[in-house]
C-alpha positions as CSV (number, residue, x, y, z in Angstrom):
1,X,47.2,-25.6,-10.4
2,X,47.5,-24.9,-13.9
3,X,45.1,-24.5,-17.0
4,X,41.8,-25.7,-15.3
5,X,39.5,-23.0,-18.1
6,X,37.8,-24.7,-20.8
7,X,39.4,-25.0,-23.8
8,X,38.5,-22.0,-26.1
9,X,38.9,-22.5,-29.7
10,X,38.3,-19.8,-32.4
11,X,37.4,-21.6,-35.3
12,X,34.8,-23.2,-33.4
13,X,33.8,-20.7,-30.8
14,X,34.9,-17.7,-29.0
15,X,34.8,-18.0,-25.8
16,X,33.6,-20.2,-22.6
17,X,30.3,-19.9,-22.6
18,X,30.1,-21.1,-26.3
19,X,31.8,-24.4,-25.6
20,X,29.0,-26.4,-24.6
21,X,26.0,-25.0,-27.3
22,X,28.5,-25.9,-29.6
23,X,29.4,-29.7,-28.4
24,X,25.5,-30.2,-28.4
25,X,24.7,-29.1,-32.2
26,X,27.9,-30.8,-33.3
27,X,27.2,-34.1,-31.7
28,X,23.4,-33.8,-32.2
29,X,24.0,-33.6,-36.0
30,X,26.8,-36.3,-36.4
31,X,25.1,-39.1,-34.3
32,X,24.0,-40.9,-36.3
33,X,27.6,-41.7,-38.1
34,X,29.3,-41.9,-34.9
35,X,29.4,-45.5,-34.0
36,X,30.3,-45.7,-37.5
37,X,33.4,-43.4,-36.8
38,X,34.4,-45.3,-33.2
39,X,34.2,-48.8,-35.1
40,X,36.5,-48.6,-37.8
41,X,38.8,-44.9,-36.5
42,X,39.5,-48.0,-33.7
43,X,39.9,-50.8,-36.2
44,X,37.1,-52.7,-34.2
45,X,39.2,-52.7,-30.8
46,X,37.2,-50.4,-28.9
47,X,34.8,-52.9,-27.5
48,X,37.7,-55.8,-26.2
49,X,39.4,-52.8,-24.8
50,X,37.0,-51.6,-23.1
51,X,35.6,-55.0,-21.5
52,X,39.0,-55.7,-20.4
53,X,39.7,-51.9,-19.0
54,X,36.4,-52.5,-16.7
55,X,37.8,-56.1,-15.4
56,X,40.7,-54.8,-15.2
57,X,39.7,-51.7,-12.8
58,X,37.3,-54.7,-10.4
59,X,34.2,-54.0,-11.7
60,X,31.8,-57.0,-10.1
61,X,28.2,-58.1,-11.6
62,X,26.0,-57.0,-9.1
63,X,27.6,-53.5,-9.2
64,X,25.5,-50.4,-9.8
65,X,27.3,-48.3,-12.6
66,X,26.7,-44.6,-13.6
67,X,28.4,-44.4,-17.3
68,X,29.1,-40.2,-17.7
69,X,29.6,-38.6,-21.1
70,X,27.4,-41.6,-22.1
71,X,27.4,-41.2,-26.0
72,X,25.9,-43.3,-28.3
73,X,26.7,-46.1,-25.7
74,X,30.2,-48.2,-26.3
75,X,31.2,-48.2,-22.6
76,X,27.4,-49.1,-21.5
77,X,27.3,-52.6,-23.7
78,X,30.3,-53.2,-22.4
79,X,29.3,-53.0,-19.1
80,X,25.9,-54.8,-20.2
81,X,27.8,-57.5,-21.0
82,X,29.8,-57.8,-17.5
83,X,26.9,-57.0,-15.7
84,X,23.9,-59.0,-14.2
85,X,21.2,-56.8,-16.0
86,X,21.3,-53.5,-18.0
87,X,18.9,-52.1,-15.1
88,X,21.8,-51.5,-12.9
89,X,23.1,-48.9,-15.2
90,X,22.5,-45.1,-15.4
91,X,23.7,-43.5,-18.6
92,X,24.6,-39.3,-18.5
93,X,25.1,-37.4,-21.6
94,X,24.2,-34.0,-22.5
95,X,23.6,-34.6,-26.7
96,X,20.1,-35.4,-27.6
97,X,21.2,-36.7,-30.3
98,X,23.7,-39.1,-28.9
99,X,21.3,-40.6,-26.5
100,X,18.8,-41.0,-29.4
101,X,21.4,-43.6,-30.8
102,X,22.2,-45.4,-27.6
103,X,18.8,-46.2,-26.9
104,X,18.8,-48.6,-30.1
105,X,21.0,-50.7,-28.5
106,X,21.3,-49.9,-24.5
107,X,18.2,-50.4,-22.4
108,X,19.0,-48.3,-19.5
109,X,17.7,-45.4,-18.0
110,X,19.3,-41.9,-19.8
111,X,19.8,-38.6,-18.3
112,X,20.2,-35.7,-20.6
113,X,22.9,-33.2,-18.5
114,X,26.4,-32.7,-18.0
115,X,29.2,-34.5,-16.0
116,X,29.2,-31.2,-13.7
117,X,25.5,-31.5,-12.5
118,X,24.8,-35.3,-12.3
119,X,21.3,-35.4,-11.8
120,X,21.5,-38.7,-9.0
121,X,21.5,-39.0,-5.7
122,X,24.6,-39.1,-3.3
123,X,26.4,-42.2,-2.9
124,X,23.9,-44.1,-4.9
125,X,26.9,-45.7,-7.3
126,X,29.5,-48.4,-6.6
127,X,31.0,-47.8,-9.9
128,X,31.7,-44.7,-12.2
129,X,32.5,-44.8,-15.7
130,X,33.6,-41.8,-18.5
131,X,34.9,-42.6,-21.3
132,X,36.9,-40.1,-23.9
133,X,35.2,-37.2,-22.8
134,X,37.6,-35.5,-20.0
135,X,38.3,-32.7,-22.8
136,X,34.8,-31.8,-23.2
137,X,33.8,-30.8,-19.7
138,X,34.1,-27.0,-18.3
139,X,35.1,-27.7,-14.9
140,X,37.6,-30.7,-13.8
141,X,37.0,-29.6,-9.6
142,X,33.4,-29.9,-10.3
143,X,33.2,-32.5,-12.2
144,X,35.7,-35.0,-9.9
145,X,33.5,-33.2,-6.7
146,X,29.9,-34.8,-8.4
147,X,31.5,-38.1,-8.9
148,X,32.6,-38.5,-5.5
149,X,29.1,-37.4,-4.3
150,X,27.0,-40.2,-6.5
151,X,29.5,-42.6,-5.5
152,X,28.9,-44.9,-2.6
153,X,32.2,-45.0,0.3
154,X,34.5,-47.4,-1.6
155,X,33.3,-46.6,-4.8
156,X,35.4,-46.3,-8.1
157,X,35.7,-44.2,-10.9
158,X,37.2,-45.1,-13.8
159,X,38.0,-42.2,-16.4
160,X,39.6,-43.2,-20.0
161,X,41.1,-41.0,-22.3
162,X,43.5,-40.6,-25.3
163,X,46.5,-38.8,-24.5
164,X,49.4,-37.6,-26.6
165,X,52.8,-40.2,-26.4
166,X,55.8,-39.1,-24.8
167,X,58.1,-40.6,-27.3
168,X,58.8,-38.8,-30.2
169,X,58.0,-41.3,-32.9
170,X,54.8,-42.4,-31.0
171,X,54.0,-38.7,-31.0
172,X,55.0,-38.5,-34.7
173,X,52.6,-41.5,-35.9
174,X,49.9,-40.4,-32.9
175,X,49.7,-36.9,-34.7
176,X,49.4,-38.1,-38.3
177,X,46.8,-40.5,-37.7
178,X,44.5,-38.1,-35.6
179,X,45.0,-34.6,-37.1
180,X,45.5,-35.6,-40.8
181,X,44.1,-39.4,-41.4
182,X,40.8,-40.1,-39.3
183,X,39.5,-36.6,-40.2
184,X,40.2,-37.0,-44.1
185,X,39.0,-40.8,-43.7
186,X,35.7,-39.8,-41.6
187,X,34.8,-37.3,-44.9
188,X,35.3,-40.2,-47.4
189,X,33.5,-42.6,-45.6
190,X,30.6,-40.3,-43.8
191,X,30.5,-38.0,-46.7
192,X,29.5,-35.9,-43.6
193,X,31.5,-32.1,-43.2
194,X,30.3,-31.9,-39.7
195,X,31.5,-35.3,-38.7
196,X,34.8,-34.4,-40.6
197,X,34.7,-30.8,-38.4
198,X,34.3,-33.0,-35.4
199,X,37.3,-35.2,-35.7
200,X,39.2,-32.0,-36.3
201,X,38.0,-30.4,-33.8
202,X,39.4,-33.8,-31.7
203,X,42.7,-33.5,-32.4
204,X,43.0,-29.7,-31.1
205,X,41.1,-30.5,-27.9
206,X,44.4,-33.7,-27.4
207,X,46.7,-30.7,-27.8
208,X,45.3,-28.5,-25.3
209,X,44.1,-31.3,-22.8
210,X,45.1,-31.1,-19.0
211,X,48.1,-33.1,-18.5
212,X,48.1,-36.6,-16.8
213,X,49.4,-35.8,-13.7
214,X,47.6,-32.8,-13.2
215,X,44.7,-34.9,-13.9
216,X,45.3,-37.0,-11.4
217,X,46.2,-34.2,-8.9
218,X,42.4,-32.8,-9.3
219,X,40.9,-36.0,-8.5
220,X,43.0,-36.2,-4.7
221,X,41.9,-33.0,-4.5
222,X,38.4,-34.0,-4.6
223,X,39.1,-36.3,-2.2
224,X,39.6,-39.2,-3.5
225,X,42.2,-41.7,-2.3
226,X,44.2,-43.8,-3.9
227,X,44.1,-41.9,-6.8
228,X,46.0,-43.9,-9.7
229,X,47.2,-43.7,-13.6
230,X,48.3,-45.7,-16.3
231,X,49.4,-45.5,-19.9
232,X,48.6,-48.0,-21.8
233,X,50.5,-48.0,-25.8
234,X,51.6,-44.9,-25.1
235,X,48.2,-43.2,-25.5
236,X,45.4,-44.7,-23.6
237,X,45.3,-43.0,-20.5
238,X,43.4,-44.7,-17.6
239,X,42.6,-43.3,-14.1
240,X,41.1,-45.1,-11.2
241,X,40.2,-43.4,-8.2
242,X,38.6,-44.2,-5.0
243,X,36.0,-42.6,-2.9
């Protein structure tokens, strides 16, 4: 396999062992205008996409569901909203400050820690959600390993992202929109130089990301099986994998 190192960045640190002190303060200090960000950086589609992502992929109400890379909570209402109570949810996220804003409006248990060291027990999940957040974990083998082991035999994982087109004028738009607009637009309307850093910091993570199929290619590797993806607009990549 190719690239599997984290993504090192100079501008925002220097080398590996950087990466994830630095995701913590930055997240930690723009939390609070993060949902702000999501809602309108989406133009208020990110909750009917996600709702129809999750029926999509089989999730059933009286499913236990471990959301990973949590945030301030967008994929947890949704599943609060398919689900038969929020109870049967177990939200992972390693910012402090993120979980601090999902707890106003997701009444689950929260786990502060990483996607690499899921602090559950084996096979105790018949669903796994992560949403948006495959660029900022260190380890891809890890992290596919720990959701096979929290997930029960049959289980699914289902693993969004935002990918770069493959046609040329999808990549055109796709690259003006997140490396110019959303990060000028997130300064205007947060008036917030960290929150502007972060959606910078965004776009260069979607140009060094893992490609799709070595995506998928990690997760068999794992051990799971069937291991599938989809593209979705061009740009919303969507993997489903069994355990």
């Amino acid at each position: 396999m190719t690239n599997r190192k984290p993504y090192v960045i100079g501008q925002y640190y220097s080398c590996p062992d950087e990466k994830q002190a630095f995701l913590r303060e930055i997240f930690d200090r723009t939390a609070p205008y993060y949902e702000g960000i999501a809602k309108w950086g989406w133009f208020g589609s990110g909750q009917l996409y996600r709702r129809n992502v999750l029926k999509r992929a089989g999730l059933k109400r009286n499913m236990r569901v471990i959301d990973v890379a949590s945030g301030t909570g967008p994929v947890a209402r949704a599943l609060m909203s398919l689900l038969d109570s929020p109870s049967q949810i177990v939200c992972v996220e390693p910012s402090a400050g993120m979980i601090a804003e999902s707890r106003k409006t997701v009444p689950c248990v929260h786990h502060q820690a990483t996607a690499e060291n899921l602090p559950v027990e084996d096979q105790s999940f018949d669903f796994l959600t992560m949403g948006f957040a495959l660029r900022h974990v260190d380890d891809l083998d890890k992290t596919f390993h720990e959701f096979r082991r929290v997930l029960k035999d049959g289980g699914k994982a289902l693993v969004l992202d935002v990918t770069i087109p493959d046609n040329p004028v999808g990549r055109f738009l796709f690259k003006a929109y997140f490396k110019h607009i959303l990060p000028t637009l997130t300064l205007v309307f947060s008036r917030n130089r960290e929150a502007h850093r972060l959606m910078k910091y965004y776009w260069e993570t979607m140009e060094q990301m893992t490609g799709r199929e070595e995506v998928a290619e990690i997760m068999r590797e794992a051990g799971f099986s069937p291991v599938t993806h989809r593209v979705l607009l061009g740009c919303f990549s969507e993997y489903e994998a069994v355990r």
